[in-house]
PDB file of N, CA, C and O in Angstrom:
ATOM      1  N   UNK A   1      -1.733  11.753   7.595  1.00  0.00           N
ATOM      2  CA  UNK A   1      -2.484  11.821   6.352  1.00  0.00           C
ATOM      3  C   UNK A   1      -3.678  10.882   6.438  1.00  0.00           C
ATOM      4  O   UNK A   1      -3.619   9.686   6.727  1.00  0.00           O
ATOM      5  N   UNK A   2      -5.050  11.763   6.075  1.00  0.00           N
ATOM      6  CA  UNK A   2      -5.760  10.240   5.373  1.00  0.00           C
ATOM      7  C   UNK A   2      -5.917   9.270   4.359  1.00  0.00           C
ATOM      8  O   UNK A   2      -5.718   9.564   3.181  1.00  0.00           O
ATOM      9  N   UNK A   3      -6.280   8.068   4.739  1.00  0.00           N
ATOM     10  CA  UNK A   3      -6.685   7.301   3.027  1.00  0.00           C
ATOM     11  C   UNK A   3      -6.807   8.261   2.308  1.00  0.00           C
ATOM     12  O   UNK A   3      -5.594   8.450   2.216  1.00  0.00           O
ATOM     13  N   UNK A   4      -7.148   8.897   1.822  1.00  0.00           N
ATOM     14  CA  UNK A   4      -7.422   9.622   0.580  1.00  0.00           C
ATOM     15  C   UNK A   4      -6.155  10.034   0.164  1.00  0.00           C
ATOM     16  O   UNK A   4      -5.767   9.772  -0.975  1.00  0.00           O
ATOM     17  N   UNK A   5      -5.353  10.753   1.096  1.00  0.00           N
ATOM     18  CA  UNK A   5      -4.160  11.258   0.518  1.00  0.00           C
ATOM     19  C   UNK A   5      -3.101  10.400  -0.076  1.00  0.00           C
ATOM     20  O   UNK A   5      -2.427  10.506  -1.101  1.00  0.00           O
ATOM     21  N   UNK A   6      -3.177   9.210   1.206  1.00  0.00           N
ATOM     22  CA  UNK A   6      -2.200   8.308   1.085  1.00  0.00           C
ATOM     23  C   UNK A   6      -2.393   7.489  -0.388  1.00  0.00           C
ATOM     24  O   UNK A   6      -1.387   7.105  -0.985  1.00  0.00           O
ATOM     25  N   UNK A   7      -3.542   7.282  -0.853  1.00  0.00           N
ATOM     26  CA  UNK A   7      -4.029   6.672  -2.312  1.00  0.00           C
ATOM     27  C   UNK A   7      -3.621   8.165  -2.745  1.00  0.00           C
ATOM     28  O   UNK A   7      -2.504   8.426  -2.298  1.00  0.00           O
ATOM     29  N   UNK A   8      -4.072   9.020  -3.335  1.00  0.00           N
ATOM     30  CA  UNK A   8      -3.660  10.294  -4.324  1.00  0.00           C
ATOM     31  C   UNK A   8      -2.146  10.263  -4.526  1.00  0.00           C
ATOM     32  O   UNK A   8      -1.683   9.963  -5.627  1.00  0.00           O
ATOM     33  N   UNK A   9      -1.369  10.564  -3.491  1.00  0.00           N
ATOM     34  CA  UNK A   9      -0.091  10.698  -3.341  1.00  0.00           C
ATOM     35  C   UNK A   9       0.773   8.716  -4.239  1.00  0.00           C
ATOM     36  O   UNK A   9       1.671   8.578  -5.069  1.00  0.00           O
ATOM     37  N   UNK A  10       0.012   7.778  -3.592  1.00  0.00           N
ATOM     38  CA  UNK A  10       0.757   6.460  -4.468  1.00  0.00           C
ATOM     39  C   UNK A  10       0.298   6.006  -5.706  1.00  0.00           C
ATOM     40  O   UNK A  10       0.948   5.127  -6.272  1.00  0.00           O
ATOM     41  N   UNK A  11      -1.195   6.673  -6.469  1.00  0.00           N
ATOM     42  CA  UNK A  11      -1.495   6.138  -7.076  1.00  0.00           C
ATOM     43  C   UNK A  11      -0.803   7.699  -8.396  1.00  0.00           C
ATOM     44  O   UNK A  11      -0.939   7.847  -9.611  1.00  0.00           O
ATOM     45  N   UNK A  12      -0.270   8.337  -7.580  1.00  0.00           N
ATOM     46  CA  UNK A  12       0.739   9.543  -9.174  1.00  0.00           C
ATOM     47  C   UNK A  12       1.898   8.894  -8.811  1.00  0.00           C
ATOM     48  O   UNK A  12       2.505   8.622  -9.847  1.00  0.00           O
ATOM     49  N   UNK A  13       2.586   8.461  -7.694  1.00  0.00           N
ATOM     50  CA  UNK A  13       3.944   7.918  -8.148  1.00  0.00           C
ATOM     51  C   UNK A  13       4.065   6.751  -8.504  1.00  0.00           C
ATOM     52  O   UNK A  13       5.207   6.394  -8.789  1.00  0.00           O
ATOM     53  N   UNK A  14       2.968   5.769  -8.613  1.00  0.00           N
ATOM     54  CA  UNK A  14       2.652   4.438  -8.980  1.00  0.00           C
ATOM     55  C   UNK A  14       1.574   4.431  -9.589  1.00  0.00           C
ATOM     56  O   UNK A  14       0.577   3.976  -9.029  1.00  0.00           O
ATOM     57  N   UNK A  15       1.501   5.010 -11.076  1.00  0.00           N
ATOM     58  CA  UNK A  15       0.491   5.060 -11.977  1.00  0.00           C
ATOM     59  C   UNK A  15      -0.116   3.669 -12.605  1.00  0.00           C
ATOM     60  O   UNK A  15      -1.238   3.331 -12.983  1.00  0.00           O
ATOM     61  N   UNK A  16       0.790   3.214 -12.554  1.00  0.00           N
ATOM     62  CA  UNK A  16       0.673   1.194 -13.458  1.00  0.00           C
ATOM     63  C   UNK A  16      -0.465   0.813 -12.688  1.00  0.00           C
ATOM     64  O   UNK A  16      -1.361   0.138 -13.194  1.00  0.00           O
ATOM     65  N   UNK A  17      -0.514   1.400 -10.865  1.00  0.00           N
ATOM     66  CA  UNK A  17      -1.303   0.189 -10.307  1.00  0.00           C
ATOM     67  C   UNK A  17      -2.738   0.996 -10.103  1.00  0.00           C
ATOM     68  O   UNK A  17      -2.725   2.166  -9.720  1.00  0.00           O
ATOM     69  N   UNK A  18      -3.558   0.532 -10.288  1.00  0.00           N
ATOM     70  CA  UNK A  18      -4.980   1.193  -9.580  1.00  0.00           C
ATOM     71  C   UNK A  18      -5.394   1.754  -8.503  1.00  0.00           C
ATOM     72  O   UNK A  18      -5.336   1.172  -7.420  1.00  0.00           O
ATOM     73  N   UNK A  19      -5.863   2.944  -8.645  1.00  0.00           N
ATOM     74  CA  UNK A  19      -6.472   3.349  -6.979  1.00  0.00           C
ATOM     75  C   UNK A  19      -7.006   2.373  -6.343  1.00  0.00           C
ATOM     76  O   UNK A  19      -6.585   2.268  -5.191  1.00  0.00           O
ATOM     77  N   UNK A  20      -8.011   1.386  -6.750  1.00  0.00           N
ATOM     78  CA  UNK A  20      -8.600   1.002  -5.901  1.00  0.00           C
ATOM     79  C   UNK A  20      -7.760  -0.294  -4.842  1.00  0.00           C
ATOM     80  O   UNK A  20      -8.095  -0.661  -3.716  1.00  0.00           O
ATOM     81  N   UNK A  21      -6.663  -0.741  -5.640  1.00  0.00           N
ATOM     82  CA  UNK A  21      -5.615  -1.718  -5.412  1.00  0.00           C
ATOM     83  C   UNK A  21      -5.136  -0.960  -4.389  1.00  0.00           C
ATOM     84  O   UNK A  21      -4.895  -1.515  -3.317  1.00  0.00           O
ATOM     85  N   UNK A  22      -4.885   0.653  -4.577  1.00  0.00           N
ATOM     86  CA  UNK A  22      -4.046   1.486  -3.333  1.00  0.00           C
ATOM     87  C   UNK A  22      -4.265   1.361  -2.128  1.00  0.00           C
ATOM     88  O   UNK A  22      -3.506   1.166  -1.178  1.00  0.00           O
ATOM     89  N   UNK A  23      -5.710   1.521  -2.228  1.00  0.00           N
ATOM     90  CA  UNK A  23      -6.901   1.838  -1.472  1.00  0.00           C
ATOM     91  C   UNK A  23      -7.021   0.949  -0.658  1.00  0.00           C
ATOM     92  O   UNK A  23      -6.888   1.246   0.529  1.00  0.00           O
ATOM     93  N   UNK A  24      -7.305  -0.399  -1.030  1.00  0.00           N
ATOM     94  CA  UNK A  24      -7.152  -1.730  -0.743  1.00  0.00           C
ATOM     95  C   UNK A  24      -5.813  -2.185   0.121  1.00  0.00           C
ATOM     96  O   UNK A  24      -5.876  -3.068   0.977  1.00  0.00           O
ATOM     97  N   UNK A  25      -4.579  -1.466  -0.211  1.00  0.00           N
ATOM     98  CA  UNK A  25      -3.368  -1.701   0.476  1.00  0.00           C
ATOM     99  C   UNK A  25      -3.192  -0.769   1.258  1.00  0.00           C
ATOM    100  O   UNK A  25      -2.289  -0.870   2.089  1.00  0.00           O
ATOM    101  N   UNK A  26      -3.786   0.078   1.221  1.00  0.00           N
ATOM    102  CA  UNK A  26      -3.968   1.011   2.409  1.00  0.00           C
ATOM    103  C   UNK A  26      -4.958   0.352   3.367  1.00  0.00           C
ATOM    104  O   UNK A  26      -4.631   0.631   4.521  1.00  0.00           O
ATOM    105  N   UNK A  27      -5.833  -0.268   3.329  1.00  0.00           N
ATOM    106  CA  UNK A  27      -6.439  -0.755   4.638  1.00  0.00           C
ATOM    107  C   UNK A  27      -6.146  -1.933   4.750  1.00  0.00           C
ATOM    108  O   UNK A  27      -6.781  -2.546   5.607  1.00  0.00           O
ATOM    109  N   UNK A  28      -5.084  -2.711   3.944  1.00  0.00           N
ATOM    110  CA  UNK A  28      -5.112  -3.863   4.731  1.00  0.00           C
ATOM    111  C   UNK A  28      -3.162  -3.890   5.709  1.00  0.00           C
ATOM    112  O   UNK A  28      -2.752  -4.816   6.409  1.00  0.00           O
ATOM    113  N   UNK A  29      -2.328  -2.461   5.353  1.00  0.00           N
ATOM    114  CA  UNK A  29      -1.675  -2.194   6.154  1.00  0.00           C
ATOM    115  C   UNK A  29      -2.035  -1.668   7.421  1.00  0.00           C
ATOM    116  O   UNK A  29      -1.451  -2.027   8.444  1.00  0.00           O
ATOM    117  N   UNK A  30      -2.938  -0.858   7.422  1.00  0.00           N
ATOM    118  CA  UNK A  30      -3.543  -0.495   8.461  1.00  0.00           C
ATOM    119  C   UNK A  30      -3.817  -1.444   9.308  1.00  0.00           C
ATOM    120  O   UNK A  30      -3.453  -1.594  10.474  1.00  0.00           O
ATOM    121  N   UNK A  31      -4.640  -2.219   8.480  1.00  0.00           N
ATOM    122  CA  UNK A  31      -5.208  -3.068   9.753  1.00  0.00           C
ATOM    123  C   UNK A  31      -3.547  -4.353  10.360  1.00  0.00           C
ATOM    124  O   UNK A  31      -3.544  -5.020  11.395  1.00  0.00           O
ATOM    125  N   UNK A  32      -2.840  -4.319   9.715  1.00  0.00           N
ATOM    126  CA  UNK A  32      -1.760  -5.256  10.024  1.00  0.00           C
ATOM    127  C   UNK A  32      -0.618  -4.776   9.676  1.00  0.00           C
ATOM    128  O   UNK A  32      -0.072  -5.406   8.770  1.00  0.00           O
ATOM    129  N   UNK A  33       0.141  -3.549  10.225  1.00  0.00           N
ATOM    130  CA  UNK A  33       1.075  -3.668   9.419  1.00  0.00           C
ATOM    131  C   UNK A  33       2.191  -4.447   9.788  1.00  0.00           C
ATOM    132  O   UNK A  33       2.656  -5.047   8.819  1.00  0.00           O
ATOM    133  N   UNK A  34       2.636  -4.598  10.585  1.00  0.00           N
ATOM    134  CA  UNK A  34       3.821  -5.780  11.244  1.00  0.00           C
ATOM    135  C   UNK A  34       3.451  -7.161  10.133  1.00  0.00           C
ATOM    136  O   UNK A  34       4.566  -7.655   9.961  1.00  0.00           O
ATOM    137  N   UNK A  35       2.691  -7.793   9.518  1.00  0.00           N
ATOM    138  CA  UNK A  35       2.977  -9.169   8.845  1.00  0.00           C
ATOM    139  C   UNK A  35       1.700  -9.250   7.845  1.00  0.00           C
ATOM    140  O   UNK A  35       0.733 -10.008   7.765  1.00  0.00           O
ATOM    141  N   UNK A  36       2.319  -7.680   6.844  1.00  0.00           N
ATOM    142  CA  UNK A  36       1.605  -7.313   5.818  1.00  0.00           C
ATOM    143  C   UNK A  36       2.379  -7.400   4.326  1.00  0.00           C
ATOM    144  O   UNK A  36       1.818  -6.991   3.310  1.00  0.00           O
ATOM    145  N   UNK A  37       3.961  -8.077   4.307  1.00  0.00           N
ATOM    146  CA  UNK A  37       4.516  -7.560   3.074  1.00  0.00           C
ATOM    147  C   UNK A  37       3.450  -8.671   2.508  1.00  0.00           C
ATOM    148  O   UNK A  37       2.395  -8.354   1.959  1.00  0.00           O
ATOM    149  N   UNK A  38       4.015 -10.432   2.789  1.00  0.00           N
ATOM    150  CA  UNK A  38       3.696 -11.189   2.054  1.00  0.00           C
ATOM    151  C   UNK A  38       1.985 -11.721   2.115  1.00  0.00           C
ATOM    152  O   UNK A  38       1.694 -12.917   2.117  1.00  0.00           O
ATOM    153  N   UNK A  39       0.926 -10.587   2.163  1.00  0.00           N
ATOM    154  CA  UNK A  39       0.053 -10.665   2.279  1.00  0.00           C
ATOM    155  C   UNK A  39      -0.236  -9.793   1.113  1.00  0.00           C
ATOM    156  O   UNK A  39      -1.110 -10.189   0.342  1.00  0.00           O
ATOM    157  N   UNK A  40       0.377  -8.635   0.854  1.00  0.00           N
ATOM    158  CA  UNK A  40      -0.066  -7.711  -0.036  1.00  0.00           C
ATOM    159  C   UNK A  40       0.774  -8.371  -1.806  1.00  0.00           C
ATOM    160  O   UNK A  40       0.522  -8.079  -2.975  1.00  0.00           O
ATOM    161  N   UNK A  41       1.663  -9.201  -1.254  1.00  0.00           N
ATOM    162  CA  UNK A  41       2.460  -9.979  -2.425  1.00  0.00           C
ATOM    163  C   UNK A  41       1.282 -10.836  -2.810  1.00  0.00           C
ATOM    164  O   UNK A  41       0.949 -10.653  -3.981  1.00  0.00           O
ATOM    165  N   UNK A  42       0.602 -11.665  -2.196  1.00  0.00           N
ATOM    166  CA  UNK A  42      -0.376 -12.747  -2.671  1.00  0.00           C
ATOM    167  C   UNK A  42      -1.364 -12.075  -3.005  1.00  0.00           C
ATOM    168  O   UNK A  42      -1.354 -12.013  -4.235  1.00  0.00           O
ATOM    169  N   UNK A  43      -2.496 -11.356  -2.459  1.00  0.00           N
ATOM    170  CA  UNK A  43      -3.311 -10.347  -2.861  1.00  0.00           C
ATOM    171  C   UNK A  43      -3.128  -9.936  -4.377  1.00  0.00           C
ATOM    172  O   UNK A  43      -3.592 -10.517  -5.358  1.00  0.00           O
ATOM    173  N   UNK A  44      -2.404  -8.886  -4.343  1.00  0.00           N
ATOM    174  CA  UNK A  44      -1.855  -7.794  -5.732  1.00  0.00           C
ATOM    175  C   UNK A  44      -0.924  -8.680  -6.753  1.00  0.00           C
ATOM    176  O   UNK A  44      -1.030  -8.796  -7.974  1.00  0.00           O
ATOM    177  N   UNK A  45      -0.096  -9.192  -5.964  1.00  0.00           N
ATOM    178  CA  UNK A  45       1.180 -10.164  -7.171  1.00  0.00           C
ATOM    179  C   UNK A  45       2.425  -9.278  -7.229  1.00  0.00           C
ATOM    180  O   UNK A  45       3.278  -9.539  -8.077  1.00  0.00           O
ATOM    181  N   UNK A  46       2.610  -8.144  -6.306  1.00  0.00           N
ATOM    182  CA  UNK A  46       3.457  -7.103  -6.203  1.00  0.00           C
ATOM    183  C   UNK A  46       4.688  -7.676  -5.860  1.00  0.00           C
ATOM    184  O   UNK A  46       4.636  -8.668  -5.133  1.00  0.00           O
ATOM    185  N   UNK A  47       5.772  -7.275  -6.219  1.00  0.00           N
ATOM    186  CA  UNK A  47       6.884  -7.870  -5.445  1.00  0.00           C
ATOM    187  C   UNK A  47       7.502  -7.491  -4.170  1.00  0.00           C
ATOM    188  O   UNK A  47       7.576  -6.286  -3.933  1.00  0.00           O
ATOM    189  N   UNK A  48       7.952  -8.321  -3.319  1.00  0.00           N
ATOM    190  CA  UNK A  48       7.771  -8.167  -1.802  1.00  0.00           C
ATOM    191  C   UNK A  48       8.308  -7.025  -1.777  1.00  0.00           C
ATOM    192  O   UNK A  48       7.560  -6.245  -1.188  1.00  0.00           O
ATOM    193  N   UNK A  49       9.489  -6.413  -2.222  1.00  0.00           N
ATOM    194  CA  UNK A  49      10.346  -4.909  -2.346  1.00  0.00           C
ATOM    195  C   UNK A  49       9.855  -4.298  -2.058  1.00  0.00           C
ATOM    196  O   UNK A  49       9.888  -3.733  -0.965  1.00  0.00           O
ATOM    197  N   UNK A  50       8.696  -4.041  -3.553  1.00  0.00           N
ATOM    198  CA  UNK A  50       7.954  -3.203  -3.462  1.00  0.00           C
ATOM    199  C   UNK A  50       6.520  -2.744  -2.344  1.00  0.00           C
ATOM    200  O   UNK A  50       6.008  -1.659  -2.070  1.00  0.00           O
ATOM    201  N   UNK A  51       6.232  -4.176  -1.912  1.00  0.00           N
ATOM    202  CA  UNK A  51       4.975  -4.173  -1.104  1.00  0.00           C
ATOM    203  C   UNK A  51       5.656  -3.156   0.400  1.00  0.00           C
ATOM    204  O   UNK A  51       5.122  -2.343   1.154  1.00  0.00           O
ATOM    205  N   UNK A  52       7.026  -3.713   0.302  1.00  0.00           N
ATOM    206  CA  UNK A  52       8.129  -3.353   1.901  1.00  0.00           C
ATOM    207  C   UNK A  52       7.535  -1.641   1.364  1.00  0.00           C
ATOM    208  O   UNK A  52       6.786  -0.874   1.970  1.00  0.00           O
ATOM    209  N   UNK A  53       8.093  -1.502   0.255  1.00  0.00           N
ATOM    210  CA  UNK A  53       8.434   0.600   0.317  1.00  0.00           C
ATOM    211  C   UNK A  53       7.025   0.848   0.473  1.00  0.00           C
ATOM    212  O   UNK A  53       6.651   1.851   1.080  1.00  0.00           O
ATOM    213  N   UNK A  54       6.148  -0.035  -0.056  1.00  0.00           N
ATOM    214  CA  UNK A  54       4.174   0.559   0.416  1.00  0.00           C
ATOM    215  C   UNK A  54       4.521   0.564   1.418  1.00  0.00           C
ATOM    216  O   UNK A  54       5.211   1.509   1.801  1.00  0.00           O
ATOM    217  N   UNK A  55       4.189  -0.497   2.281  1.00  0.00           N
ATOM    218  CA  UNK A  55       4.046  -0.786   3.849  1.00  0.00           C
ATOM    219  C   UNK A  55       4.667   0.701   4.542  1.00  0.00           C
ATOM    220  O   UNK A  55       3.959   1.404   5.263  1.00  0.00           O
ATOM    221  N   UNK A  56       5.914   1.004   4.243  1.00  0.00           N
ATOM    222  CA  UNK A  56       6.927   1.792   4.830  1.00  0.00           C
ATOM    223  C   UNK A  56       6.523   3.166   4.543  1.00  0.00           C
ATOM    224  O   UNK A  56       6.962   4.042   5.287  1.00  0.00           O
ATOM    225  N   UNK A  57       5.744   3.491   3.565  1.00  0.00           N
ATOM    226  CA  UNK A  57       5.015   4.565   3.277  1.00  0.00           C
ATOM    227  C   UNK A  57       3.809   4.846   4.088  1.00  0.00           C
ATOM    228  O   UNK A  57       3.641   5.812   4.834  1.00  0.00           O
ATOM    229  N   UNK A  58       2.905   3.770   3.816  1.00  0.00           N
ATOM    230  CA  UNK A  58       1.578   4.127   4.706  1.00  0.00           C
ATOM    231  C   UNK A  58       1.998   4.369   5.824  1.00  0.00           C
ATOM    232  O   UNK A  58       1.793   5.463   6.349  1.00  0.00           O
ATOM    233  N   UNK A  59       2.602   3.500   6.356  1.00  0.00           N
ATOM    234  CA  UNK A  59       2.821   3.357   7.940  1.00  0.00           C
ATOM    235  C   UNK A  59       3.686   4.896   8.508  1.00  0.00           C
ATOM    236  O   UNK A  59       3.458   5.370   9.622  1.00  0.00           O
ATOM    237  N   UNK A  60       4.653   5.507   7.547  1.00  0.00           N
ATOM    238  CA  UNK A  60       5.234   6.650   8.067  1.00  0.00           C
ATOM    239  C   UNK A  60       4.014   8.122   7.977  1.00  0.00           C
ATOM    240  O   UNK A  60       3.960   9.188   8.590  1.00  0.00           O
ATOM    241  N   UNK A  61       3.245   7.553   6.999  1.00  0.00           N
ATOM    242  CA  UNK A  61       2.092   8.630   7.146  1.00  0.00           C
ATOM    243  C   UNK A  61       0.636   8.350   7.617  1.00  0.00           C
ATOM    244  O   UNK A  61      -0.363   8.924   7.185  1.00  0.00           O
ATOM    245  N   UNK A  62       0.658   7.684   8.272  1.00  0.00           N
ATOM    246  CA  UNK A  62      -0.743   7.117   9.477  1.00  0.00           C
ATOM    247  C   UNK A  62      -0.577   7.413  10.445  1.00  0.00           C
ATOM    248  O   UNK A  62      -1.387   7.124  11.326  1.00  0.00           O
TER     249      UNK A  62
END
């Protein structure tokens, strides 16, 4: 999938958070995903859980 999808597809099952926040966690998994939870926790304020099921998302569709 591309960015685009990967934001479309998280930002309808995760409406609370902003595309552009998606968007944003989409390239900064990309660029790191191995020692990206507690990066996207400080960034956003997300909880690590949740940053894990992002991470685990982008990364299964990149």
């Amino acid at each position: 999938m591309d960015r685009y999808e990967i934001v479309i597809y998280l930002a309808d099952r995760y409406s609370h958070i902003e595309p552009k926040e998606l968007g944003r966690a989409v390239d900064i998994v990309r660029s790191d995903p191995d020692g990206v939870t507690f990066r996207l926790a400080a960034e956003f304020g997300w909880e690590p859980s949740f940053c894990e099921d992002i991470r685990d998302y982008i990364v299964e569709r990149s």
